[in-house]
N, C-alpha and C positions, 0 to 999 in steps of 0.2 A: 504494500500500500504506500502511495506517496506519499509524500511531506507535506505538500501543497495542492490543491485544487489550479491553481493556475500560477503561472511566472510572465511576468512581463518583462524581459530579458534587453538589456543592448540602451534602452532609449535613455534621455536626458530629464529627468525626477527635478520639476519647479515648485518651491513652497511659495507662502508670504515673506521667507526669509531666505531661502539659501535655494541654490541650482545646482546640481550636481549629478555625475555618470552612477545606474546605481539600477539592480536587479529589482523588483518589487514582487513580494509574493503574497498569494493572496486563500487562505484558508478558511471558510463556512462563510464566505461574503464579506471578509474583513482582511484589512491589510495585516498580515501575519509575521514581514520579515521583510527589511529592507538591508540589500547588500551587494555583495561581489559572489558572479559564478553561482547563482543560485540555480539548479539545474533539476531536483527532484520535485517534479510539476506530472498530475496528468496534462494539462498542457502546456507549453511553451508559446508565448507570445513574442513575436519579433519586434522586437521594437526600434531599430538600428533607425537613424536620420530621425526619429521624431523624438516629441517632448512628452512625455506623463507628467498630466497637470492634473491638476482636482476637476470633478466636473465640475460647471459654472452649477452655480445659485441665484434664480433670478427671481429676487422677494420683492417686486412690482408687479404683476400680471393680474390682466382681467379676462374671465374667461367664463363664458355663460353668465353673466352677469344681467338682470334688469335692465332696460336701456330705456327707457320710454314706449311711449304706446306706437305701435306698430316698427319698431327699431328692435332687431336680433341680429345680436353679437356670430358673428362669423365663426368663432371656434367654440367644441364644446372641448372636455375633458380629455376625448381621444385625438383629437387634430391638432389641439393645442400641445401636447406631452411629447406628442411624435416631433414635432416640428423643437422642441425643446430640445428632444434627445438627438436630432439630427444637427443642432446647435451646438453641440458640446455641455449643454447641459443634462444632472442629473436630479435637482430641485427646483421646483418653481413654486409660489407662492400666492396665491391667486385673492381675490378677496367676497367674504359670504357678507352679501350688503341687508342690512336692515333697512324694509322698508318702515314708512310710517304708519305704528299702533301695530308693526309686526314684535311677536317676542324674539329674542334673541335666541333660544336655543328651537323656535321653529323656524327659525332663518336656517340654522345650521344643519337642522336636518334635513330641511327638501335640499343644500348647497350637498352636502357630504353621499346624498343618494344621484346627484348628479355624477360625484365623483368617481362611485362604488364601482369596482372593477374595471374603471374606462382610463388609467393613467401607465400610462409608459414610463414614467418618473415618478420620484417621491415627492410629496408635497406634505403646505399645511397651510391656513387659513391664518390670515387677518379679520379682525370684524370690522366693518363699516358701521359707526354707529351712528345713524341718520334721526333717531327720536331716544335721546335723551330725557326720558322720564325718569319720575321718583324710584319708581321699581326697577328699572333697569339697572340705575347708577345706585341704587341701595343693595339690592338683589343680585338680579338676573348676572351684571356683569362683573362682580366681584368673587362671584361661583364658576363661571366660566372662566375666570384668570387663572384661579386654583387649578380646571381641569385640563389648563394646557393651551388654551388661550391668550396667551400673553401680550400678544399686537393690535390697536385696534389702530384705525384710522377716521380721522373726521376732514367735514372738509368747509372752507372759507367761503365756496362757491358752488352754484349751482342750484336751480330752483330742488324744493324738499331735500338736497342734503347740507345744504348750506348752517351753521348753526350758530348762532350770536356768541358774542365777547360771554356772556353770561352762562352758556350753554357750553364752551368748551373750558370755561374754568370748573367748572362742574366735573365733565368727563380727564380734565389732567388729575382734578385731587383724588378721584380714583384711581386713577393708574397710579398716584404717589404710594397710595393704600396698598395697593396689591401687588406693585412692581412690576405694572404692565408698562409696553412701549407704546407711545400715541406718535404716527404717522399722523404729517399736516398738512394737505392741499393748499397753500398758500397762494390768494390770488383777493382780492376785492370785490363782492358781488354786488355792492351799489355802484361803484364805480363801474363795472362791466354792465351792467342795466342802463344807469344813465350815458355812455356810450355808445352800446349797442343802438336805443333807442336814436340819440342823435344822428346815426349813417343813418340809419335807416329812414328818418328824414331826410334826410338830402339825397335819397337812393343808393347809396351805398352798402349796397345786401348782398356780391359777389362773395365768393368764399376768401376769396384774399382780404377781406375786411374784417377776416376774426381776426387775424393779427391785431389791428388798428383797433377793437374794440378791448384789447387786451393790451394793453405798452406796459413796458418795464417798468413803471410807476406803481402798477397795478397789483406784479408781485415783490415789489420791494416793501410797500407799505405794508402788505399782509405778513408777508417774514415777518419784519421786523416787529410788528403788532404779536406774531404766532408767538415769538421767540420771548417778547415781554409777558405775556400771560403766562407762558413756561415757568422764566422767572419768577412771578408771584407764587407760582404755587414750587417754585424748587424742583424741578421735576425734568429727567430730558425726554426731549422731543428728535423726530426725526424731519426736516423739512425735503419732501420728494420733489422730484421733477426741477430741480433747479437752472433757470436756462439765459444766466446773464450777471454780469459781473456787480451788480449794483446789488441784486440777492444775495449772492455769495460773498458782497463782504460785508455785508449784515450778518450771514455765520460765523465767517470769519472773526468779524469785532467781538461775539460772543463770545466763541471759542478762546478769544484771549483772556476774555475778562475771567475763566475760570466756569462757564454754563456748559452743561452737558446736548450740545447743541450737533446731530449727526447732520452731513448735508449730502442727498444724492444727486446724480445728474446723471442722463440718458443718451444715446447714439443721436437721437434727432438734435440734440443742441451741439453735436460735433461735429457733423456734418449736412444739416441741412439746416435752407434760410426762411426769412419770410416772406421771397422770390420766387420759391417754389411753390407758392399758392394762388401764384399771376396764372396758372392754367388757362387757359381755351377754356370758354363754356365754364362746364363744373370739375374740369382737371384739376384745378387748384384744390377740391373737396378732398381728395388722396390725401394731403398733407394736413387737414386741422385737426389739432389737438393741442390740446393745454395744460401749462401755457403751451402757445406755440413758438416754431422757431424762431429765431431772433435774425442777427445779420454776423458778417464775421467777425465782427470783434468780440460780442457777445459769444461766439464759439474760441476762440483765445482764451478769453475769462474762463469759462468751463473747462477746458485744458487745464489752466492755470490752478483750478481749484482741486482737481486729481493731482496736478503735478505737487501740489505745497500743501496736501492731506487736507485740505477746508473738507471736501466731500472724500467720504469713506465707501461710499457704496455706487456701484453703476448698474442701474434696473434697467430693464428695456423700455417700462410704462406699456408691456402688448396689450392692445387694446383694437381688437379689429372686425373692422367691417366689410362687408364685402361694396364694391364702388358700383357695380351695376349692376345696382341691385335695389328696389323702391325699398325693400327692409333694411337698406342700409346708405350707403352714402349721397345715395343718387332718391333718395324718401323725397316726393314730390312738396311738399313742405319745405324742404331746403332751397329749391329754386326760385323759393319768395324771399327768403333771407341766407344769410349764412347763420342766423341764431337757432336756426334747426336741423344743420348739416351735425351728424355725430359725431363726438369729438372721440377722436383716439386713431393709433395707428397700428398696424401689426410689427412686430419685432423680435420676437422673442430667439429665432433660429438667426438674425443677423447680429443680433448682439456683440457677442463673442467675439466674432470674425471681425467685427468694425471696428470695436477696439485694439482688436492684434494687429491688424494691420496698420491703423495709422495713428497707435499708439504704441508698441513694443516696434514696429516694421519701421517707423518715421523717428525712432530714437526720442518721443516723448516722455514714455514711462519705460518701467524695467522691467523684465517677464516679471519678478517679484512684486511689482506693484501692480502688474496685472492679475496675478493671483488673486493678491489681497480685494483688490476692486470686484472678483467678479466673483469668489466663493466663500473666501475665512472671513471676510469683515459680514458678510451676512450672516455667515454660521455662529458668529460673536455674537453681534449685533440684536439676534433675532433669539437667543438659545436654542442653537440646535447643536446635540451634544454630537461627537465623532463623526462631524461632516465637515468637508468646507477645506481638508488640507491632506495630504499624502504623509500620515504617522501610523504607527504600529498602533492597533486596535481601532483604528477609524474604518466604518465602513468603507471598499473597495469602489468608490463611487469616483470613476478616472477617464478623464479623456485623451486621446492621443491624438497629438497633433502634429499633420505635417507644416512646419513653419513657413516653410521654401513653396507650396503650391499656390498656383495661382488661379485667379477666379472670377469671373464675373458675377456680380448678384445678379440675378434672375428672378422672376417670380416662375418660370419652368423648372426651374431646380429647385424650389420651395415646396414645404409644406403643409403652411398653414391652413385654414381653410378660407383665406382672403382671398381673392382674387385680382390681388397687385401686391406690389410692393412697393412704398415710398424712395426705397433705397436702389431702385431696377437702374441698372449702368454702372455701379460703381465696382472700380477694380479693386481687387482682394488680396493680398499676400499673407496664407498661413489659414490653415482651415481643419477644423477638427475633421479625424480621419474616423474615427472610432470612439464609440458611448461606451463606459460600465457601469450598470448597477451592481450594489453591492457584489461585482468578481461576476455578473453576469453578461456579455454586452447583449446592448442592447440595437445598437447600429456598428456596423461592421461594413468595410470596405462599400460604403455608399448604401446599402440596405438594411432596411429593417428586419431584425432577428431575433429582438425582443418579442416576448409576450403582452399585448394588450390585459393589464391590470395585474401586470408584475411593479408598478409604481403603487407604494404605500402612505396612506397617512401617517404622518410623523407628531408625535404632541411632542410638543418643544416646554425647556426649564425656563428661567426667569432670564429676561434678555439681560447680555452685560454689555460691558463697555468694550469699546475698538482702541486698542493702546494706540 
């Protein structure tokens, strides 16, 4: 009998901290032994010219999600995981939204029966918490932190999820209580109202005017309004989607002053602008989401803020719709405004690849900092225990990647269930070759090999801190 269930043999082993030549072997779904000439495997994995990195962790994604009335989300649980694990990732974290006068643990059930046997990946749930009653924030959600809930999200904007100064000082002093993490959609909904309304006046209802209905004033004052309510109640916060340098140094200024202040930021503020929503017609519709993208300087700044650790974490924000399609981008309602084109983009399978490439490939970051960016600072971040990094008893959840291949994105060579991609033409260097789950792959040499609902629910410990 062997030693090992598998050996990944030859390739180059990247942490959050060190790089190096180095066998990995891997026994009952967990990393068992990292070394030199490790050879008793039933099987041997070649791994010569690539890299063994952790799989990505993408704790943004939305994925069968409510949308509004006659608007359905493009991926479910199986289109969404697949296209994950064809990413190089092996977690994503999706989010179970409360609606309004819904309880929170019937949210979680009809979300988790969505889930049930349809994931290719491992996951776990954020709460959206949209109605902040006595019961929820006395009860319902101080019981669910206990049971492994520990993330919720609220958000600044957006009609019914929107929730007052009053409303999320309420939801942080709980999370103080139970040590949960509060994600914060940071953006101004009077200000975006009163806006909105004004194009819309003057006819200005093409999709290139969500930008204009949203400017960088819009999320700089909510940061900084988020991050002050934080401080009252002493409590850190995560600010997501961050997409300009006037956001990020209101983290920044935080972070100095000693607040436990996380910042994320996404592929659409690296590489796309607020030009790419001048589309023909409703081509510009592919790109909104919010915030939306900025111009390049604003993509500088977001460099800047991975390059000098302001933001710890890089989510993709997947959020997708399909474009020709009335249920989704092209919903006859959006051609009277852009205030009812649905916001979000798909991403979740370019993530990875966008950052290696013109992040580790353009001499930005260091494969070590893209580790950290794309799976240990989540698996910190979020508590999830024995994932997120390449150690002896972490599960075997590992991507290989060839660094040197090159690529065009496509949405033909996509996954998702969108039917585009924001990202279509951009040239790629370095592209995950191969998925594991726990010592299982899951994609191998360009196909799928895994088992539909070999991805598990994960209950995650009390989120910590990102050194």
């Amino acid at each position: 009998m062997a030693a090992f269930d598998t050996v990944i043999r030859n390739g180059t082993v990247a942490t959050a901290s060190d790089t190096f030549k180095a066998d990995v072997a891997i026994r009952q779904g967990r990393i068992a032994a990292i070394g030199e000439a490790i050879t008793d495997a039933d099987e041997i994995v070649d791994a010569s010219g690539l890299l063994v990195l952790p799989g990505g962790i993408d704790s943004h994604v939305h994925i069968s999600q409510p949308s509004g009335p006659g608007i359905v989300m493009a991926d479910d649980f199986e289109s969404a995981t697949r296209a994950a694990a064809f990413g190089g990732n092996t977690f994503v974290m999706p989010y179970c939204l409360q609606e309004k006068g819904q309880p929170l643990r019937a949210a979680l059930k009809d979300y988790h029966a969505l889930a049930e046997q349809a994931c290719y990946v491992d996951h776990s749930f954020h709460l959206i918490i949209a109605d902040p009653s006595d019961s929820v924030l006395g009860q319902e959600l101080p019981a669910l932190v206990a049971d492994g809930y520990s993330s919720l999200k609220i958000f600044m904007t957006y009609q019914d999820l929107a929730l007052s100064d009053y409303e999320i000082l309420g939801v942080l002093q709980v999370a103080r209580e139970t040590g949960a993490l509060v994600q914060i959609h940071a953006e101004n909904y009077d200000a975006i109202r009163f806006l909105t309304d004004r194009l819309e006046r003057a006819g200005k209802i093409a999709p290139y005017y969500h930008g204009k209905s949203r400017p960088i004033a819009v999320e700089r004052e909510a940061t900084h309004r988020a991050i002050s309510l934080a401080e009252l109640i002493d409590v850190p916060i995560v600010i997501v989607h961050v997409s300009n340098r006037e956001a990020m140094e209101e983290i920044r200024r935080a972070q100095t002053r000693g607040l436990k202040i996380h910042g994320e930021t996404c592929p659409q503020y690296l590489v796309l602008t607020e030009e790419d929503m001048q589309g023909l017609n409703m081509e510009g519709a592919k790109y909104v989401c919010s915030p939306p993208p900025r111009d390049k300087a604003s993509q500088e700044a977001c460099w800047e803020g991975l390059q000098q650790g302001v933001f710890s974490l890089f989510s993709s924000d997947h959020c997708p719709f399909r474009y020709d399609d009335e249920a989704g981008k092209l919903t006859p309602k959006g051609r009277t405004s852009f205030r009812w084109v649905p916001n979000g983009i798909p991403g979740v399978e370019t993530r990875l690849p966008i950052l290696f490439s013109e992040g580790v490939g353009k001499g930005r970051i260091s494969l070590n900092q893209f580790v950290a960016f794309t799976a240990t600072n989540h698996a910190k971040t979020y508590g999830l225990k024995g994932k997120g990094s390449i150690a002896i008893g972490y599960d075997a959840d590992i991507a290989l990647w060839d660094p040197n291949k090159t690529a065009k994105i496509s949405q033909s060579g996509l996954h998702h269930g969108s039917d585009y991609t924001p990202y279509e033409g951009i040239e790629i260097t370095g592209w995950p070759v191969a998925t594991m789950l726990r010592g299982k792959f899951v994609v191998r040499d360009g196909q799928l090999v895994g088992a539909k609902g070999s991805g598990r629910y994960v209950t995650r410990g009390k989120p910590g801190a990102v050194a």
